[in-house]
VEXMI-980541 format. One record per residue (C-alpha): x, y, z. Coordinates in steps of 0.001 Angstrom, whole numbers, padded with zeros to 6 digits, always signed. Example, Ala and Ser with C-alpha at 12.3 -4.5 7.8 and 13.67 -1.06 7.14 Angstrom:
2
+012300-004500+007800 +013670-001060+007140 
***
This chain:
805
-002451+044333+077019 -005429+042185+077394 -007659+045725+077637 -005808+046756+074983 -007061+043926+072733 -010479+044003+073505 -012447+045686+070551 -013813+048242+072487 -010925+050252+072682 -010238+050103+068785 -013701+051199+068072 -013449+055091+066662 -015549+056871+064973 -014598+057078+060738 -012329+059993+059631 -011213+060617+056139 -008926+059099+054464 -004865+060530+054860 -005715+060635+058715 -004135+059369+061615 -006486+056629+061664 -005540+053202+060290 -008489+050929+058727 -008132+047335+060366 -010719+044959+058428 -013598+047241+059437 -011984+048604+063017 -010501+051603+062983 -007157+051918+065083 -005769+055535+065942 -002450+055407+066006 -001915+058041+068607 -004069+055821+070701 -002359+053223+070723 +000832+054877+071857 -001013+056957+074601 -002091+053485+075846 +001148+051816+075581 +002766+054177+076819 +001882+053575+080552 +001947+049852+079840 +005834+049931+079683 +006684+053026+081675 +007753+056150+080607 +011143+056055+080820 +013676+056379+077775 +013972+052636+077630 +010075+052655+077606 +010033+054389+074938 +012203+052934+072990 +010223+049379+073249 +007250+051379+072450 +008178+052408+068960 +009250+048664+068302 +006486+046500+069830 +003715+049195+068549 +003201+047234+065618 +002976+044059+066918 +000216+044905+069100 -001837+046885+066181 -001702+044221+064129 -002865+041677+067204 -005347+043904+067419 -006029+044308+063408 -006034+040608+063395 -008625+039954+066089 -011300+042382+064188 -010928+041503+060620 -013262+040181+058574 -012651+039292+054618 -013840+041663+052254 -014766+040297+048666 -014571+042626+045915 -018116+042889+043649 -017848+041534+039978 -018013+043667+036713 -021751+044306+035594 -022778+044342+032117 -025444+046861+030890 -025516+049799+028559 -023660+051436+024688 -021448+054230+025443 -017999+052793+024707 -019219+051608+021751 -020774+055364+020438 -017769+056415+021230 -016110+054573+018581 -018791+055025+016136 -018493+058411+016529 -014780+059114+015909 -015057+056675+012276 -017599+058518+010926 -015601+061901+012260 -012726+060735+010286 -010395+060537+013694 -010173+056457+013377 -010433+053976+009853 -013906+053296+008837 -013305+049566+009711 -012366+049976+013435 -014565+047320+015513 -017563+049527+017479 -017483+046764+019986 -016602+043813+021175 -018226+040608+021993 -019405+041204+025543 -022903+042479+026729 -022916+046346+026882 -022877+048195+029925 -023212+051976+030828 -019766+053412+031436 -020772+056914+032881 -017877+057261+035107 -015613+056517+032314 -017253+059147+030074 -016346+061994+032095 -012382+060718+032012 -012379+060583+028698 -013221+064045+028533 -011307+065192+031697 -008671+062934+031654 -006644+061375+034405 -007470+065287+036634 -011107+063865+036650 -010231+061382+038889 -008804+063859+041562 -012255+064152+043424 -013280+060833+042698 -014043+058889+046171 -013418+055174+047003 -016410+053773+045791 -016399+056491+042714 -013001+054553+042043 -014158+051319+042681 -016630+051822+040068 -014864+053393+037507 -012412+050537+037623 -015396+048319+037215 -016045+049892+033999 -012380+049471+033131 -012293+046045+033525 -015609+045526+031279 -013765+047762+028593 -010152+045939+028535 -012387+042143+028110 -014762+043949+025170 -011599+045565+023580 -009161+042164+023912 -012372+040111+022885 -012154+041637+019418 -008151+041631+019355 -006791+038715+021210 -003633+039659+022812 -002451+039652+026374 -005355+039829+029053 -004692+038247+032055 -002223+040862+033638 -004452+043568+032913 -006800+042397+034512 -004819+042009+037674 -004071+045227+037608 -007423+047380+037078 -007339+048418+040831 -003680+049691+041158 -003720+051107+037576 -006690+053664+038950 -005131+053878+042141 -001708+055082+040400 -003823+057887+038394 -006106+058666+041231 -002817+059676+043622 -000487+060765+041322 -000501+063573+038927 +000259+061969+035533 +001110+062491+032892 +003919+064812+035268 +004493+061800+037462 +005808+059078+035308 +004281+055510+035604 +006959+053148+034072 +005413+049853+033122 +007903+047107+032773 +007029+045122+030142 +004045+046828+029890 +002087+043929+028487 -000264+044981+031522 -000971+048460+030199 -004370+048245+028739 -006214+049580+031669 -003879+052419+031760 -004595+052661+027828 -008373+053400+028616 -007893+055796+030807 -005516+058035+029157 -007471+059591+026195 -007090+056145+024047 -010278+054299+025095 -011774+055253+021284 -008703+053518+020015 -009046+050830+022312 -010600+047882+019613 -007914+048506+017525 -004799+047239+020111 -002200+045290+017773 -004006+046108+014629 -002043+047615+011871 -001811+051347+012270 -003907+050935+015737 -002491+051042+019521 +000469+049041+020396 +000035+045932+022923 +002820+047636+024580 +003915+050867+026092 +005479+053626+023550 +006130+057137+023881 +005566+058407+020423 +001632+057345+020947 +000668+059283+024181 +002694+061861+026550 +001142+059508+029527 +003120+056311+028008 +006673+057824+030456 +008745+055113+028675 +008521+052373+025885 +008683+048861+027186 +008029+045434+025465 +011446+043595+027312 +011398+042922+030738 +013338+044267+033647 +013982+047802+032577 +011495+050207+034404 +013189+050977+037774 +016498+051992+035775 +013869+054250+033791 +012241+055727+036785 +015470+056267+038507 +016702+058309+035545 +013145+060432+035538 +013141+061270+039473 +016991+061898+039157 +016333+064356+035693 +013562+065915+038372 +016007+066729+040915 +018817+067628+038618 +016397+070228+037170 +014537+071557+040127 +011713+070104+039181 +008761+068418+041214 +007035+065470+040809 +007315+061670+040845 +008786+058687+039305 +006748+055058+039938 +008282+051606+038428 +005353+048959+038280 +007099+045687+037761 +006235+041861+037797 +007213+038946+040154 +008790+037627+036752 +010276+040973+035741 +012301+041485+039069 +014106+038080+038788 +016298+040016+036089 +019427+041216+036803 +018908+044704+035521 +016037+045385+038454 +018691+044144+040918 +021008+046944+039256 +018733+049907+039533 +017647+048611+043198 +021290+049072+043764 +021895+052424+042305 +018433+053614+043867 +018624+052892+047177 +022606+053901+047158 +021828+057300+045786 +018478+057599+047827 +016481+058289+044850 +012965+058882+045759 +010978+056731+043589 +008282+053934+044156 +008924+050810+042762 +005013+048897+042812 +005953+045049+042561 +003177+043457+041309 +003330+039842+043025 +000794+037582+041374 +002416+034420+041750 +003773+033562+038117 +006064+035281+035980 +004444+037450+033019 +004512+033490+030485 +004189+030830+033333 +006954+028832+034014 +005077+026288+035913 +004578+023696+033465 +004587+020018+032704 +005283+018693+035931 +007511+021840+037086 +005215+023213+040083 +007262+025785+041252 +008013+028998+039611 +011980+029326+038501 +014568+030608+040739 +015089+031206+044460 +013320+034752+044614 +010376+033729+042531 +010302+030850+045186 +010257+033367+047975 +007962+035373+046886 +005586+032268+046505 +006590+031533+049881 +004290+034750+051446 +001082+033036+050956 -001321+034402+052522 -005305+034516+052977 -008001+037010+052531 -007659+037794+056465 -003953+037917+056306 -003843+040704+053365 -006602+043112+055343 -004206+042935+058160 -001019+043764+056466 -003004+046459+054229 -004269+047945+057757 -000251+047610+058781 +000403+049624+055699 -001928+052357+056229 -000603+052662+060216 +003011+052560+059597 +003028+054873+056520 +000782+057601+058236 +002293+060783+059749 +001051+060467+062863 +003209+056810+063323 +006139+058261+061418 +006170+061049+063446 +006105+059070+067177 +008357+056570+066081 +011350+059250+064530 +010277+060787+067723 +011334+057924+069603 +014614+056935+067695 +015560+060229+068520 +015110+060130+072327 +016526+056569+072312 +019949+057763+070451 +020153+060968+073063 +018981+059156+076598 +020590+055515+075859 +024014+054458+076088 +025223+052672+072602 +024890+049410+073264 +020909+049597+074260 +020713+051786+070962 +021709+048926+068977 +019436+046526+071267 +016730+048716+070586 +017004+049124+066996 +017018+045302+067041 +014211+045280+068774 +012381+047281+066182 +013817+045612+063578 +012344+041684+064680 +009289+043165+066097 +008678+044695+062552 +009515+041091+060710 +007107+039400+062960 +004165+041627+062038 +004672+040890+058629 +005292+037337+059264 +002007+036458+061730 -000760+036283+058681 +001140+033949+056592 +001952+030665+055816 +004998+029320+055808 +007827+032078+056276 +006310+035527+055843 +007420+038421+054403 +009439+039972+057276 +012588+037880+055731 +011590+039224+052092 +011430+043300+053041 +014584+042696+054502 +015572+042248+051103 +014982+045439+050116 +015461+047191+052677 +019361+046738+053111 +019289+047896+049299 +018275+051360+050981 +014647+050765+050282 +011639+051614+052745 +009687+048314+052576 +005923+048649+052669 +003505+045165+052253 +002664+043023+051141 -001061+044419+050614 -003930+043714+048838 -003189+045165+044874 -006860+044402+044721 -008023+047020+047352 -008752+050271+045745 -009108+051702+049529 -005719+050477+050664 -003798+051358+047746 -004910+055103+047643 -004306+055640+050916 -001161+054267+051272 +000395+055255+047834 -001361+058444+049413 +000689+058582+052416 +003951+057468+050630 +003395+060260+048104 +002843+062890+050718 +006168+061916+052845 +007978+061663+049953 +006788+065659+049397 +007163+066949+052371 +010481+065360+053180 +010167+062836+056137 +010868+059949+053385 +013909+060349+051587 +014523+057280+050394 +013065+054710+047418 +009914+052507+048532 +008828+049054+047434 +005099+048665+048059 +004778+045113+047622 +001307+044301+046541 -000713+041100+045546 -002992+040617+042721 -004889+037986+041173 -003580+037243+038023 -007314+037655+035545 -009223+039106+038646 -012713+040130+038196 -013406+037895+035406 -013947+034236+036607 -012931+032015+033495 -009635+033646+034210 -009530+033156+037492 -010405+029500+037334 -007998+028997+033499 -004377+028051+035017 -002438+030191+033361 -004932+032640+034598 -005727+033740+030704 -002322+035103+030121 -003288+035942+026357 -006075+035264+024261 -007407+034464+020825 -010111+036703+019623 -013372+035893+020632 -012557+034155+024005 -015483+034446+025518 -018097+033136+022574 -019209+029637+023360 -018136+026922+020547 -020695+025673+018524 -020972+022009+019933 -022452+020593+016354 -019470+022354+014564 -017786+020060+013018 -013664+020265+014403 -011108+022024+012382 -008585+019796+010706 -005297+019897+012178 -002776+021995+010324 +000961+022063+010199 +002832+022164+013407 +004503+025116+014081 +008384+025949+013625 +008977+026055+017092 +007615+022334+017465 +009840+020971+014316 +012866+022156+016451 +011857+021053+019438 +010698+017568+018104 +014013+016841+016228 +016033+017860+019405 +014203+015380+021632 +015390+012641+019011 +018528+013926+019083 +018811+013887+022797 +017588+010764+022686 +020873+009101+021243 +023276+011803+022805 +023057+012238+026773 +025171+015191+026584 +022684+017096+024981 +020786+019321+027258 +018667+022451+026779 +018410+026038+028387 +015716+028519+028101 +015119+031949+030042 +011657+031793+031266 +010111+030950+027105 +009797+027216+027444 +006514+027057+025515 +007115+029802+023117 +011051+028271+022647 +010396+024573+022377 +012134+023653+025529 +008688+022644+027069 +008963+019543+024797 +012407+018612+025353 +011488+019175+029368 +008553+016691+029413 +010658+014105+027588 +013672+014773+030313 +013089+016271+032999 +014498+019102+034973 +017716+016950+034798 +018465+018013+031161 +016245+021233+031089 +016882+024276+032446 +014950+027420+032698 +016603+030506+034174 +014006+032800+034029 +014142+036215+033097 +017830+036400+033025 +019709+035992+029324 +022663+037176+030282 +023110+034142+032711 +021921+031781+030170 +024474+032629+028022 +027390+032501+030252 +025719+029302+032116 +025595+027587+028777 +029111+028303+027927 +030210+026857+031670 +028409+023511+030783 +029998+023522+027235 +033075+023755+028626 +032253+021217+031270 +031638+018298+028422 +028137+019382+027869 +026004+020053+024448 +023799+022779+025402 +021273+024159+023259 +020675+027810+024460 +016966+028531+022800 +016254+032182+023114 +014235+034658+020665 +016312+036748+018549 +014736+040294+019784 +016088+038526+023540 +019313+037552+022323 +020496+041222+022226 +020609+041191+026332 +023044+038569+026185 +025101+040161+023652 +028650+040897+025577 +028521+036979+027132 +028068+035779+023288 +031415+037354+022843 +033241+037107+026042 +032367+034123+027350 +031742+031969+024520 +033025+033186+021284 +036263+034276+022584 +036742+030890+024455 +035487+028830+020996 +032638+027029+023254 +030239+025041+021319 +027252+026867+022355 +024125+026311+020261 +022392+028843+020146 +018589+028347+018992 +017213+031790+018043 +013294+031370+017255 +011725+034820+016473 +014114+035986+013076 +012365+038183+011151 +009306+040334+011472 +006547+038691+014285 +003558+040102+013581 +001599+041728+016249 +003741+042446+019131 +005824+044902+016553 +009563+046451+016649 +010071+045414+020501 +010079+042098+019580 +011157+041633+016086 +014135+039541+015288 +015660+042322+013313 +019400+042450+014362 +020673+038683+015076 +022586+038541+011597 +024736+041838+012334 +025443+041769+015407 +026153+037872+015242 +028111+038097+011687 +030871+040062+012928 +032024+037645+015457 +034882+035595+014871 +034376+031561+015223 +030479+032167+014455 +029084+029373+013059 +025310+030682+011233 +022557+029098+009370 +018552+029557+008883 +016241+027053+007707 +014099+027988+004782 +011577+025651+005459 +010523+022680+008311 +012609+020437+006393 +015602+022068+006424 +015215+022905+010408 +015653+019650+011246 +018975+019163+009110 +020031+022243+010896 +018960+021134+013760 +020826+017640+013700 +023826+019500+012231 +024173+022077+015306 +024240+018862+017765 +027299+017387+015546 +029043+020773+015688 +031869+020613+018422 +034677+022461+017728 +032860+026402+018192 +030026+028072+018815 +027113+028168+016510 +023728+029515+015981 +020853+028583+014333 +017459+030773+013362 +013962+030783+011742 +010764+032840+012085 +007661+032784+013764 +005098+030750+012365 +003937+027608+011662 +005113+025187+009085 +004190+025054+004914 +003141+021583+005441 +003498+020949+001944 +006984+019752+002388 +007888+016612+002297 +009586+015397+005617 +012802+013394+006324 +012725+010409+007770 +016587+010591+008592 +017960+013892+009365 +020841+015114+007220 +024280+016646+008817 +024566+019845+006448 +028223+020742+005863 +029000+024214+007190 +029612+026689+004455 +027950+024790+001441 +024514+025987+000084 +022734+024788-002663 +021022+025828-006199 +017263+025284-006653 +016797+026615-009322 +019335+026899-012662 +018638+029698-014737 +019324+029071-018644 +020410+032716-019445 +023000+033757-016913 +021150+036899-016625 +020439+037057-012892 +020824+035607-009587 +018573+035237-006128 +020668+033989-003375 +018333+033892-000356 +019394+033451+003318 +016449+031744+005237 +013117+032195+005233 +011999+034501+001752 +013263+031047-000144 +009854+030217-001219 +009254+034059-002183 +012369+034181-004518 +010640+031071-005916 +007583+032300-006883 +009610+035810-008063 +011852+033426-010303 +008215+031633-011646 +007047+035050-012429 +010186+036536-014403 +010424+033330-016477 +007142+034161-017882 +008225+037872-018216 +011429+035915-020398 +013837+036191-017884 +015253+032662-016781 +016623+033069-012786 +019143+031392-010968 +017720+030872-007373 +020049+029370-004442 +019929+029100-000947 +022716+029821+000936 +022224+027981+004158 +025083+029154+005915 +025849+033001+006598 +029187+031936+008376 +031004+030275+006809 +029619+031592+003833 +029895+029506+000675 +032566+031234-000906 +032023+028317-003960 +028878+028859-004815 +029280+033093-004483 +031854+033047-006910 +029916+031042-009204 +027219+033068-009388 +028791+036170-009638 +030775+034595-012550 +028137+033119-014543 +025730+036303-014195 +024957+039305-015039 +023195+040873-011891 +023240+039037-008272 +020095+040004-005849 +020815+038624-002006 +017766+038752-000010 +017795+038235+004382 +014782+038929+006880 +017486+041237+008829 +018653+045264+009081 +021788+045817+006912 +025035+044553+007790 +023862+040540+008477 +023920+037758+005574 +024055+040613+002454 +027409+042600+004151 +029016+038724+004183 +028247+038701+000426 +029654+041923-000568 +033205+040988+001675 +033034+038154-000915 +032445+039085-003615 +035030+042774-003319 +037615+040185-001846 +037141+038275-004999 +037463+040896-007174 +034151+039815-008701 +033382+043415-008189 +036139+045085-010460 +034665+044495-013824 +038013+043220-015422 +037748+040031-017675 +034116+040450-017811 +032216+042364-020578 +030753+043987-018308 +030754+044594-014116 +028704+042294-012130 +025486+044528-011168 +025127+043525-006948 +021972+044460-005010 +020613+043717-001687 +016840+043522+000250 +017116+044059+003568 +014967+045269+006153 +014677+049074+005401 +016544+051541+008343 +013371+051867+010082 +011093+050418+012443 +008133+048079+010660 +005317+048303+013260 +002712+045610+014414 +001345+044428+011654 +000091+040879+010391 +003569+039070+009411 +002518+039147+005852 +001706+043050+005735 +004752+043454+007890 +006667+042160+004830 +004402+044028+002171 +005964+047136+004167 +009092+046085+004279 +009169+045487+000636 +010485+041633+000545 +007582+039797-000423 +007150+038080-004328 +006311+041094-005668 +009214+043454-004679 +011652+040830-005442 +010503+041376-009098 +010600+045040-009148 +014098+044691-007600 +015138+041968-010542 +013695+044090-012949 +015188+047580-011831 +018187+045458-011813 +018362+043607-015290 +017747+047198-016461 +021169+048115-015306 +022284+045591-017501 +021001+046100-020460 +017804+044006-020420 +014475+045643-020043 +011040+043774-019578 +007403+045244-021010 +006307+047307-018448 +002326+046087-019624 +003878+042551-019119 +005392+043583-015527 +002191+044804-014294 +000523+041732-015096 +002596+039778-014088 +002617+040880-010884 -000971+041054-010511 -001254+037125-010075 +000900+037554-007003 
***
């Protein structure tokens, strides 16, 4: 053994890459050597042999491990103007809006490499070698920082994944092979090199490229994504529509170390590995979930697996040797000896030295991948998978070009020819930002952006003034007073606590009354409803878009039981850049139609912490609370004592003097029925304009009133028909305001809704321009209205009128 250490014997001479030859931190290590060499170590008897196959690996990687040396990875260079002419070129052509950025605010570079992709495509990068890649996703890198430097957005995990997103395109043959990115808020290197680099400046502009994946904009983008948790069900589906069909090719899931704490992943691992689908599930381990949950004092990422994961620390040296593990125990020649072996053990020993044997193999191969690390290793974690029915490969560098290729390489090539027929996790290991020091060194590793970044601040500028605090804050602020009177109050989020509020109420209390469950709704529902029922208050803060994965608990487990759930949904309405994925489009239906719902929305900061007070006073059922993204008016004048709002009972702002027409508003578009009811008063037509407050129970009062005293009735709701209008129109038919008897004539109804259609990324504002609800279309819809009465307005007058807005 001690000759069989010494690094003369692992010296060989180089050989390509797919060979039997296994790269070990500069050595290279034969792997048919080392079994020749064994071999006569242990004897050559059966029971040899079958110790062979299982202590193989432990002596490679002794050997790796006394060779290595660390290999650091060359940073992005920044010369040159092609990117840029690119761009230039296609908005004079006509192909891209005159106003598309021509560059970004980094130095310019050459590109040369990427040049002949974008004409080629992903097929150019076929003959590409190593350092060919390595370059190329050099000049990815500098394009993803120039692009997000003009558009803000998510840059971090991008960034992280240059490397593996070349290495995918390099092996595989997409767009055939699917890539499914969860989340896919990662995907901008893959964006670039898939015939949308002269789109690239205009990422989660209006009318530009999505910050996501999405199907409809290129045939390389397999499967939409936005939510988190869903791409090895999607691959799984692919490679099984492949086999179903004949058909060849490959399926790869790329998901987080956040992403695979959710429950669906868990699901399709299941179903995978029972069905022996052959996909590749990548699991991109960069130590944080895709928004951080390590904050305040919290220093651990959320939940036992994410903990686990972080447990597999590992150095520079340590990731060499396990990538040089990879490349040996995924090449034919080692597949091939050690199925060789299995074989002879299972014909020349008796059963009970099989089952030694294969125990044998099965430590030896969790102390191999346990020797680099720190702490526990990650022979525990592939364990994992591999009694789901996965092959478990890693973890490796995610940062090696060299070690990816050739061992997605190998895995693609067994996978092909047969002597893999099962799913693989390759667990890699990226640096969150890598290549790009501020992000590196920022400790949330740059997750997203503002525009500009990288610009140094002008040290004589004089500071902006503070504005108002965002909606988010007024909630979470008015729930840390309330928690402060009520110890029963507690608060749950699922991996949002910064973009929820809970962040606040966690520094105030601790993880004692704050409880993030990462990636995993569905839990936080039914958890909630188990402390509600335990004596608890819990406040359940999740975005509205998220909600909708917790759907069947809402009903099951707390509506059905009449728990007093709170549930906090931030994110109602349209939210701007991250587009139909995450809009809070639905909440209204598919909350309205559940029995013992108690619903409300806060037109303004003021009224959110009313609602907010009210909702922690609310005992007897399960009740829900919303508003939109965005910060606060601040023109509003604030309470110094919140107000409990009686459920069911809205209010008038505004009295009309001509019964001629009604606004009742649900939330948010308060302040634009305002300024619509300012307008039609010059236009002579004197508004009513309420606020309903409450959805459920709806003020039946107040309804009947206004359909009594008026002539038309408008309702207007940031949500898709069937939420706070449908409520109205039960109401109102129920009534019988609707029949036209003992009335001179029939009260004229009409609703603004979201239209049935998607309203992509978009500012907020323009989002609403599109979706017809802002100042302006609440006129026209008065108007068109009043006509149907009997009263008509100048059209001259109209136009003007509408002008000022």
């Amino acid at each position: 053994m001690a000759a069989f250490l010494s690094p003369s014997t692992v010296q060989l001479p180089s050989q390509p890459l797919g060979s039997s030859t296994a790269l070990y931190g500069g050595n290279l290590v034969n792997a048919e050597l080392a079994e020749s060499q064994l071999a006569p170590t242990f004897g050559s008897s059966s029971t040899g042999s079958s110790l062979t196959y299982a202590v193989a690996p432990a002596i490679a990687a002794a050997a790796a491990f006394a060779s290595t040396v660390r290999r650091r990875r060359q940073r992005p260079t920044n010369v040159g103007r092609s990117a840029r002419s690119r761009v230039a070129t296609a908005a004079a052509s006509g192909e891209l809006p005159s106003d598309v950025p021509q560059g970004g605010h980094f130095p310019k570079r050459d590109t040369p490499l990427l040049d002949k992709i974008d004409k080629t495509g992903t097929a150019g990068m076929k003959g590409m070698s190593i350092d060919e890649l390595k370059s190329l996703a050099e000049e990815v890198r500098w394009q993803v920082l120039d692009a997000v430097s003009v558009t803000g957005g998510h840059l971090g995990a991008g960034l992280g994944v240059v490397e593996l997103t070349v290495a995918l395109h390099a092996v595989y043959d997409t767009p055939r092979d699917e890539i499914c990115w969860d989340v896919a808020h990662q995907c901008q290197p893959h964006k670039v090199l898939t015939h949308r680099r002269d789109r690239i400046y205009t990422l989660r502009q209006g009318g530009g490229l999505s910050g996501f994946a999405k199907r409809k904009e290129s045939e390389y983008d397999a499967f939409g994504a936005g939510h988190s948790s869903t791409s090895i069900s999607a691959a799984v589906g692919f490679q099984t529509a492949k086999d179903r069909q004949g058909k060849e090719g490959h399926s790869i899931a790329v998901i987080g170390d956040g992403a695979i704490t959710g429950g669906m992943a868990w699901e399709a691992m299941n179903h995978a590995g029972g069905m022996g689908s052959k996909i590749v599930v990548v699991l991109n381990d960069n130590g944080q979930v895709s928004l951080p949950t390590i904050y305040n004092e919290v220093s651990t990422p959320v939940g036992a697996l994410s903990q686990t994961l972080a447990n597999t620390r590992i150095s520079q040296t340590g990731l060499d040797v396990q990538g040089s593990i990879a490349k040996m125990e995924t090449s034919e020649s080692f597949q091939k000896s050690r199925e060789f072996l299995k074989a002879a053990s299972k014909q020349f020993l008796p059963e009970n030295l099989q089952s030694a044997a294969a125990k044998i193999d099965e430590y030896t191969r969790d102390f191999v991948k346990t020797v680099p690390f720190e702490g526990t290793g990650a022979g525990s974690k592939g364990e994992l998978f591999e009694q789901l029915g996965f092959r478990y490969i890693g973890p490796i560098d995610g940062n090696d070009l060299e070690t990816l290729v050739q061992v997605m390489s190998n895995i693609r090539k067994q996978h092909e020819d047969g002597s893999l027929d099962k799913p693989v996790l390759l667990h890699i290991k990226t640096k969150k930002g890598s290549g790009y020091d501020p992000a590196e060194d920022a400790s949330d590793r740059l997750h997203a952006v503002k525009p500009k970044f990288n610009l140094p601040k002008d040290p004589n500028a004089a500071p902006k003034p503070a504005g108002p605090p965002t909606l988010t804050k007024v909630f979470a602020d008015q729930l840390v007073k309330d928690a402060e009177v009520d110890d029963k109050i507690c608060a749950i989020t699922a991996a949002m606590p910064g973009g929820t509020g809970v962040g606040i109420f966690e520094k105030r209390f601790g993880p004692e009354r704050t409880f993030d469950v990462g990636i995993a709704e569905q839990h936080a529902v039914t958890f909630a409803a188990g402390l509600a029922a335990g004596g608890m208050k819990p406040f359940c803060a999740i975005y509205s878009t998220f909600l909708q994965r917790g759907y069947d608990q809402l009903i099951h487990d707390v509506a059905i039981q009449k728990l007093p759930v709170r549930f906090i949904i931030d994110r109602a309405g349209l939210v701007g850049d991250d587009g139909p994925t995450h809009g809070g489009t639905f909440d209204l239906s598919y909350m309205g139609c559940v029995p013992d719902m108690k619903i409300c929305a806060s037109a303004d900061e003021a009224e959110l912490v009313h609602m907010t007070h009210t909702l922690a006073q609310i005992d007897d059922g399960p009740s829900a609370l919303r508003f939109p993204r965005g910060n606060a008016y601040g023109d509003i004048e604030m309470p110094t004592e919140p107000r409990f709002l009686e459920p069911g009972k809205g209010r008038i702002n505004v009295e009309g003097k001509d019964g001629s027409i009604a606004i009742l508003s649900f939330g948010s578009r308060l302040r634009e029925s305002l300024k619509a009811a300012s307008v039609l008063e010059k236009l002579g037509v004197s508004a009513t304009v309420a606020d309903a407050r409450w959805m459920k129970p709806l003020d039946v009062d107040l309804v009947s009133w206004l359909a009594k005293e008026h002539k038309a009735m408008i309702t207007i709701e940031e949500n898709a028909i069937g939420g706070f209008a449908a409520q109205v129109q039960a109401c109102l038919l129920e009534g019988g305001h609707l029949d036209g008897l003992n009335r001179s004539s029939p009260l004229v109804l009409r609703s603004m809704t979201f239209p049935d259609r998607w309203i992509e990324h978009n500012k907020p504002v323009l989002q609403y321009e599109d979706a017809g609800l802002n100042a302006k279309h609440i006129v026209a819809k008065c108007v068109e209205t009043l006509e149907r009465t009997g009263v008509k307005v100048n059209e001259a007058d109209l136009q003007s009128a509408l002008s000022e807005l």
